[in-house]
C-alpha positions, 0 to 999 in steps of 0.5 A, a space after each residue: 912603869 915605875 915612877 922617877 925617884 925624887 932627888 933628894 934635897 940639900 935640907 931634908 928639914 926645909 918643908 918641916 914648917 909646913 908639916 908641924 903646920 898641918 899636923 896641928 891642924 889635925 890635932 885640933 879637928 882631933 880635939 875638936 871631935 873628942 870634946 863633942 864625943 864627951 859632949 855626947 857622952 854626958 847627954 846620954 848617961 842620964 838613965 831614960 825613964 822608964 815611962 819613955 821606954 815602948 818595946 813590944 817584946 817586954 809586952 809580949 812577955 808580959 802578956 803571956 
């Protein structure tokens, strides 16, 4: 069955003030997460040295 419709409102704007309110609160989780990607981001570019890198398919290749 289909739902009723909703009547519609004398001001269509009255809940405006709740929308822009959550909205924001969205934009900043959102901020919030790119600053610790760029965060991230920074930590990770610097280049591992090579002493720490142990994979077992560059000693197989050069035992060979």
């Amino acid at each position: 069955m289909a739902r009723p419709r909703k009547t519609a409102r004398e001001d269509p704007f009255s809940d405006l003030s709740k929308k822009a309110e959550i909205l924001e609160r969205e934009m900043s989780a959102q901020r919030a997460a790119i600053e610790r990607l760029k965060q991230i981001g920074k930590e990770r570019a610097q280049p591992l040295s090579a002493g720490a890198v142990h994979d077992g398919f560059s000693r197989r290749r050069a035992s060979r």
